[in-house]
Each structure stands twice: as structure tokens, then as C-alpha cells.
N, C-alpha and C positions, 0 to 999 in steps of 0.2 A: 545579139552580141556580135561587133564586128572588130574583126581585128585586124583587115587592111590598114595600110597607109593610105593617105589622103596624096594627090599628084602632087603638093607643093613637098611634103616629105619624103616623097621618093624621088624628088627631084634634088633636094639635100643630098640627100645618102649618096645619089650616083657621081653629084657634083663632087664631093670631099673626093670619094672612089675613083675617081678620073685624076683628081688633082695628084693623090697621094700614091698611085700608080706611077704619073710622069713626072713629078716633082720632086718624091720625096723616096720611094724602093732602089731606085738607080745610087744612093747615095746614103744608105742606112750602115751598111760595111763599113766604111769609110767615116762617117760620124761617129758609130760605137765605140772603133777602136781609139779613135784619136781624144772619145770624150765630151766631143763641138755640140755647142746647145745650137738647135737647127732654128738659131734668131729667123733667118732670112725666109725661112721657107714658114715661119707663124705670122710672121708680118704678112705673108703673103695670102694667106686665110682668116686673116685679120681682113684683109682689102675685102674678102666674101660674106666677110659677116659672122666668121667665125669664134672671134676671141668676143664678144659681146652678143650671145643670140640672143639672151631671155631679158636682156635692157631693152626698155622702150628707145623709140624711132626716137622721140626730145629726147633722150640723151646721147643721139648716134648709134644703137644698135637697133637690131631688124624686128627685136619686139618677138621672137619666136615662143612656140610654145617649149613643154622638155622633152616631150615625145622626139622631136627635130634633133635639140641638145644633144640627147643618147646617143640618136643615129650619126651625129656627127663624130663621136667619142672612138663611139665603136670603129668607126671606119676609120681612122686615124690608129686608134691604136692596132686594129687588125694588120697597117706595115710599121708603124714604128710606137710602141707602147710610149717609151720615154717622153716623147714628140704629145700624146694625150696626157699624160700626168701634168705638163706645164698649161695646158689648155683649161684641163679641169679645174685646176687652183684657182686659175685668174677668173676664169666664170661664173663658177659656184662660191671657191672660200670667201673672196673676197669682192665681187661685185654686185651679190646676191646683199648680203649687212648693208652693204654701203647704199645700195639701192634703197633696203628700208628703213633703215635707222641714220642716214646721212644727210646733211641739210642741201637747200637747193646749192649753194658756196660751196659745198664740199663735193656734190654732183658735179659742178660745171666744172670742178678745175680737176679733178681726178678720175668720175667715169666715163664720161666722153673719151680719153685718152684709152682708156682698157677698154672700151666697148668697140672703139674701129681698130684695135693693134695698134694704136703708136705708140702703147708697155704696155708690161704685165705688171701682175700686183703680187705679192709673197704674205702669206697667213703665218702670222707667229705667237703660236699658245704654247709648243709643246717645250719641255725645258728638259734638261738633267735629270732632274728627282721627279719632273710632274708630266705624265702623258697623256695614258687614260685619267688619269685620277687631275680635271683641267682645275679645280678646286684651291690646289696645291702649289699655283704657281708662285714664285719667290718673287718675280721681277715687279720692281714697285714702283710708282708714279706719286711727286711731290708737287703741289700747286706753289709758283713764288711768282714773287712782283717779277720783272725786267729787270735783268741787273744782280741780282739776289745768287747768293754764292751756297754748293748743294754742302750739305754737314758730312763731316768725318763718315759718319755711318751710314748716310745713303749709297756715298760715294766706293763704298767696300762691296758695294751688293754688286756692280758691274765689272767687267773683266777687263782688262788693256786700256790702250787711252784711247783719242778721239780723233785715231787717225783718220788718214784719207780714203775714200773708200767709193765704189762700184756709183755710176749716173742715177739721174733721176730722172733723165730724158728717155728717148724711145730708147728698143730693144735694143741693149749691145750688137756688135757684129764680133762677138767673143773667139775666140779660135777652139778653145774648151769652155766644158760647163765648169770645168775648177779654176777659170779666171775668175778676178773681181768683176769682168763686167764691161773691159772696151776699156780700163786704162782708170787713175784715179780723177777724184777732180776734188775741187777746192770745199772742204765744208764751210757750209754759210750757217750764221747763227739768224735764225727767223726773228723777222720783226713782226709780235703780237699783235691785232688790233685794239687788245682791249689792255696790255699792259703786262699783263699777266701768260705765264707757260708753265708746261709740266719740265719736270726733270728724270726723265728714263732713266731707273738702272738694273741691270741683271745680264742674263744669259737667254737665247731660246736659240735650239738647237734642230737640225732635222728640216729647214724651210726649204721649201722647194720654192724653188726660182728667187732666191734670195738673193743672189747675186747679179741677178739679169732683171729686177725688178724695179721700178719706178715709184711705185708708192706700197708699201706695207702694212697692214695691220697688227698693231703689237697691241698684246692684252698686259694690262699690268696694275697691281694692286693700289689702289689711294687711298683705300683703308684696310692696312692688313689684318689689326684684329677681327673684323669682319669675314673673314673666311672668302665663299664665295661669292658674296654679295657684298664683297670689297673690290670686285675688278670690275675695271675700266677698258674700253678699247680706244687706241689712238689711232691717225692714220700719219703714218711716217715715211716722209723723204728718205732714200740714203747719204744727199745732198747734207742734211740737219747737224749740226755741230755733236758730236761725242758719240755719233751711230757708224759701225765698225763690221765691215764683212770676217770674218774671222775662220775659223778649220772649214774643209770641205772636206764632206764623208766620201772615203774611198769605200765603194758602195758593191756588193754584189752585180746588184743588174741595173738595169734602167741612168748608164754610168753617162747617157747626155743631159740628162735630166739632174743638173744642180740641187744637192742639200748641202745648205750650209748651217755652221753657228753665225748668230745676230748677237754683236756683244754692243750691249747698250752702256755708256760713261757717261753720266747725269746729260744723257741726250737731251736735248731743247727740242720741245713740241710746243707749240702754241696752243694756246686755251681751243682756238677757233678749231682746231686739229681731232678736239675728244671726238671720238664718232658715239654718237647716243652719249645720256646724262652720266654722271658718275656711279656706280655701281651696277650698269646695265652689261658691263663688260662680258659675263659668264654667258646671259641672254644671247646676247650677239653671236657670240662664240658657239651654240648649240643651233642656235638658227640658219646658218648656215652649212650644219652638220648635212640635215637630210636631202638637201638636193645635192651635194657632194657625194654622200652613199649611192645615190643614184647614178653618179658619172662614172663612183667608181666600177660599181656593176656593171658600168655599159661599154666601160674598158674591159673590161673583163671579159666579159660576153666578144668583144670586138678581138682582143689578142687570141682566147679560143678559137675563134672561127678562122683566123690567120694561120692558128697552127694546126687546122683541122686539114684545109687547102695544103699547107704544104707537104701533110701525111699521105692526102689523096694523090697530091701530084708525085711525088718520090715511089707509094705501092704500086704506080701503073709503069714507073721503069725500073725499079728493081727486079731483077730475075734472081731466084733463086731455086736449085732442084728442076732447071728449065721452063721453069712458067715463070713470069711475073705475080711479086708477093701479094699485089692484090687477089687470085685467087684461092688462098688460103685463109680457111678459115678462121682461124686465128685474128688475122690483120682485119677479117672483113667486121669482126664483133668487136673490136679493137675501134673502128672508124664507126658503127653503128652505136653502141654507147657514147662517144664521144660526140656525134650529133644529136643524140636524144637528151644532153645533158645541156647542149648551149641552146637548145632549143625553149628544153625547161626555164634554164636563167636567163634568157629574150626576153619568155613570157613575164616570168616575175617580175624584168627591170621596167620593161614597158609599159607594164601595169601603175607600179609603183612611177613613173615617171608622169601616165595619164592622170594619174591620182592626186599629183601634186596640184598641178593646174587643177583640178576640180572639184577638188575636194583639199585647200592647203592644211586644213587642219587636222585632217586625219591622216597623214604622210608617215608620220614616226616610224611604227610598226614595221608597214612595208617595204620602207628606204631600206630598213635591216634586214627583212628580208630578204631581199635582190641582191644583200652586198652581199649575204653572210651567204647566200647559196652560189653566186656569182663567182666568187672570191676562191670559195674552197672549188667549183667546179673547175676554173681555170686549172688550178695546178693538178687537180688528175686529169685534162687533156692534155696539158701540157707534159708528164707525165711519159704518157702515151705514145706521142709524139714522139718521144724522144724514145723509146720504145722500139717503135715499129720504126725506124730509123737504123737500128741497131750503132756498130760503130761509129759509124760517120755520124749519128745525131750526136755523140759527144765532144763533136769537134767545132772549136771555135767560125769554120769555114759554112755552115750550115745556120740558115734561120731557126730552126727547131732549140737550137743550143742557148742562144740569145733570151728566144723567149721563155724558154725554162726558167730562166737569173731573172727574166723579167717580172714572170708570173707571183715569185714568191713571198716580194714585199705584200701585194693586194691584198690579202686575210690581215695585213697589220694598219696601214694606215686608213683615215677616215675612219677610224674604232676597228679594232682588234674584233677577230671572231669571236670569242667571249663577250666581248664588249654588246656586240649583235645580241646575242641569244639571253643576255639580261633584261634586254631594252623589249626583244620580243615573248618572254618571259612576264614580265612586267605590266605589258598589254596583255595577258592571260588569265594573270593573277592578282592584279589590281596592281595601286604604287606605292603599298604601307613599307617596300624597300627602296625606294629611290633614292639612286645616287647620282652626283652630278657628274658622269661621263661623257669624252670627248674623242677628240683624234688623236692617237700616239703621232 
């Protein structure tokens, strides 16, 4: 059993770690408070191969394996968490479906683009009434000729009209994450090749990078009686006539990192647009789940170790009772748990990340694994940190404080810790309860 890195993976991890030291630490103060999605500096690890590793070289990424993925994750969010939430989405949510379920047409013209950074892509299942429960979503999709006008009642399922709204070109250079996006631009109504479009309508709420994003995945019903094998996934411009950036959550943490509401007004998709057949949509949406839990873990794992460093560096200059707090005992069992535990969740994530490559069909289990140990590990280092800090870790002036607001969304997205321990439950005790859970 070996559980070195290989030289091309430690030569990743050091690469991001070099970048994200003199790129992106100098400038994390300054982005948080102001809210700026740090476009410039993802494009810029985009150029490294970044926002596209586990896409093949034909489609413009470097073909990595997730082992790499992780160690990217982690080192990015270890100085700016916010900065790997936008990274994970575009990787995992949404270029991982598109990869499998997308046609060679829908490859050329939309992965290529997220696979070298020139945009990101935004995932949209979760709604109002439907999170974990992805089963439940409201938002519905209608097949008509060209031309064809959407009924009284589809048209009540979406929210506002069909204003103008956030590019569908490369990454804004937005000032905040609660811009639209670099300013509005003119929606176009898509000309179908076959004649034929869908008509989007509803709400999804919660999308990271939805405003800075280029192409979206919206799931949405085209046959509702059918439950969840009535959803469908599209891939949507913001460009597309009646698609609408709408509230941005004023957020605890992670406040560079864009969630917005997507208000759909009998949006025009093109037929060519479905990603996978009609009713594959839930599919898609779950498949994408577990190498997502993976990223999230590896952020997780990565923000720990960020906040582990800064607890170490802070004990060797605080004095207190004339020594320095690192030799009290206290502190020293305080930063000794704290490293036995991101050590444990390393293990787990990287497990579960080698696992995927080589064994993809037995990932499930362990994806939840890493997240759901990951996830909760985070917030008691973080925790800690803020802890063995004493006052000053409560002060907005202090990285420990930041990554506290950061740490605590992690147990909820990519499935809720409950959500984990059913799915790992599940694989224990067979799946005479299976339910169809998602990402809140």
C-alpha cells in the first residue's frame, strides 16, 4: 500500500501553492471585504490547467487524474476557500455531465471554453421548496415548434420578465460577486437547428457562480407527472431570451463567491441544448454528485490546514504568563488534534478520489465518506483556531475569523451531513430505502 504522491502530483500541489501564495494571499483582505469574485486571478489558473483537469487534452484540458483535482482544491482553498467553491462547481458540477452525457456539438462549443478558463459553468437543481429532496423540483420545461407562444400556466411558474442579464462570454472582470457579471447585454432568442426549443420556467436559487457564468445547467421537469423521472437537464446561456440573474444571497462566509437566484420566464432553449435524452435529467444531476463530494472534502481538508498554519504561526508569537502559548499545554493538544483530524480527512478524501479513477463505480459510499468526515472536521479546526486565538481570532482583521464564516456552509452543500450518513447507511444496509437525494 502506497501512499505517496507520484512527482507529476507534487509538482501540481507546489505549482497552485506558489501561485496562490504570490497571486492570490496578498489580496484575500481586500476581495472579502469588498465581496470581488477573484475573475482575474481563476483565469489565471485556468491558463495552468486549472478550471478543466479531469477533461481530456481533445477537449482542451490536461486529462488529469482526481488525485491531482483534490490537491488542487485543497491548496486553493487552504488561502482563499471562496476562490475553490467557484473552481469546484465549474469542474466537477458541471463539466464532469457534460463530459458524459453531452454530444460531440455540445463538447465543442461549451467544454473547451470551461476546460482552459475562458468561463465558468453554474449548476442549477436546487429551488425554494426542493434541495436535498432534487425529486421535487417545480421548474418545468415545454417542447414547441419556433415561434409558438408559452400558455397562461407555464408562464406563472417563473418569476419577473426577461430582462437583461450577466455575459455568456469569458469570466466577468466584476468589481463584486453581487454584480450581474461585467454589465448587461442584449438577450438573443436562439435559432434552433431542428425547428423546435424548450420553454424554461421557474426559480433556482443558491447557484454558485451564476452570475459570472457562461453556460449553466438547469434541470427542469418535461414531464411533471412523472416525478423524478420527469427531469430533464438543459445547457443554458445567460445570453438566451427570458433567463434573468435575479437576488444575490447576502451570505455568512465565502461572501466572493456568488450565489444567486436564476429566474427563468419561458426561457428559449434549443432542442440541440437538452444535455442527455428527456428524462435523464435526475441521472445527470446525481452523477455528478460524487466527484463534487470529493472536491468538497478536499476543500475542506485544504481550508483546515490553512487554519491549522495560522494557529501554528500566531502560538509561536503570542506570549502569554511570559513564555510563548505555544508551550502550554493546552494549545499544544489543541494544534495536536487538529492535525490528527485533517490528517484522518486527507486520508479519507484521497482514498475516495483514487477510487474514483479506479474503481468509478464503486465511489458512492466513499465520496460521502470524505465529505461527511471532512465537512464536520473542518469546523472543529476551525473551531479551535479561533480558539487558541483568543480575542483577536474574533476580529474581522485575522484570517482564522474569515475562515470560521467559511468553514460552516461545507456540512450543507454538495448534500447535507444527514444527507451523507443515509447514502453511507444505505451501502450498510442495502437500498430497500432509497431516496432520490441531491445537493441543497
Amino acid at each position: 500500500m502506497d501512499f505517496s504522491l507520484n512527482d507529476h502530483q507534487k509538482l501540481i500541489r507546489d505549482t497552485v501553492r506558489q501561485f496562490m501564495e504570490a497571486e492570490v494571499r496578498p489580496f484575500v483582505k481586500e476581495w472579502e471585504k469588498a465581496e470581488k469574485f477573484p475573475a482575474e486571478a481563476i483565469r489565471k489558473l485556468g491558463e495552468m490547467g486549472c478550471c478543466g483537469m479531469l477533461v481530456p487534452e481533445e477537449w482542451g484540458g490536461p486529462g488529469l487524474d482526481t488525485v491531482s483535482y483534490a490537491l488542487m482544491l485543497e491548496e486553493v482553498a487552504r488561502v482563499f476557500t471562496a476562490m475553490s467553491t467557484a473552481l469546484g462547481v465549474t469542474n466537477s458540477a458541471v463539466q464532469a455531465p457534460l463530459l458524459l452525457f453531452g454530444t460531440d456539438a455540445q463538447k465543442k462549443k461549451y467544454l473547451r471554453r470551461m476546460a482552459t478558463g475562458e468561463t465558468l459553468g453554474a449548476f442549477c437543481l436546487t429551488e425554494p421548496a426542493a434541495g436535498s429532496d432534487a425529486a421535487g423540483i417545480q421548474a418545468t420545461a415545454r417542447r414547441v415548434r419556433s415561434g409558438e407562444k408559452s400558455s397562461p400556466s407555464a408562464a406563472k411558474a417563473g418569476l419577473g420578465g426577461s430582462g437583461n442579464v450577466g455575459p455568456a462570454g469569458p469570466i466577468p472582470k466584476a468589481a463584486k460577486a453581487g454584480s450581474s457579471g461585467g454589465g448587461n447585454v442584449v438577450a438573443k432568442v436562439p435559432t434552433p437547428k431542428s425547428g423546435e426549443m424548450y420553454l424554461l420556467n421557474g426559480t433556482k436559487t443558491w447557484v454558485t457562480n451564476g452570475s459570472a457564468a457562461g453556460v449553466l445547467i438547469v434541470f427542469a421537469k418535461t414531464d411533471p407527472g412523472a416525478g423524478g423521472k420527469g427531469i430533464s437537464a438543459f445547457l443554458v446561456e445567460p445570453s438566451f431570451s427570458g433567463f434573468r440573474v435575479g437576488r444575490h444571497e447576502d451570505k455568512m462566509g465565502q461572501r466572493s463567491s456568488p450565489s444567486v437566484e436564476i429566474l427563468l420566464n419561458d426561457c428559449m432553449v434549443p432542442v440541440e441544448n437538452r444535455l442527455g435524452e428527456e428524462g435523464q435529467g435526475l441521472k445527470i444531476a446525481l452523477s455528478a454528485l460524487d466527484g463534487g463530494r470529493i472536491g468538497i472534502a478536499a476543500q475542506a481538508v485544504g481550508l483546515a490546514q490553512g487554519a491549522l498554519e495560522e494557529t501554528i504561526k500566531y502560538a509561536k508569537q503570542r506570549k502569554a504568563f511570559g513564555k510563548n502559548i505555544s508551550e502550554f499545554q493546552a494549545i499544544q493538544w489543541m494544534i495536536a488534534d487538529m492535525q490528527t483530524e485533517i490528517e484522518a480527512a486527507r486520508g479519507l478524501t484521497h482514498y475516495a478520489a483514487w477510487l474514483k479513477d479506479a474503481h468509478p463505480t464503486k465511489t458512492g459510499a466513499s465520496a460521502s465518506k470524505a465529505k461527511l468526515y471532512a465537512s464536520e472536521m473542518v469546523n472543529r479546526v476551525v473551531y479551535k483556531a479561533v480558539q487558541a486565538h483568543g480575542a483577536v481570532g474574533y476580529s474581522r482583521e485575522t484570517d482564522v475569523e474569515r475562515m470560521y464564516r467559511d468553514a460552516r456552509v461545507i456540512t450543507i452543500y454538495e448534500g447535507t451531513s444527514e444527507v451523507q450518513r443515509m447514502i453511507i447507511a444505505r451501502e450498510l444496509l442495502g437500498s430497500g430505502g432509497k431516496q432520490n437525494v441531491a445537493a441543497s
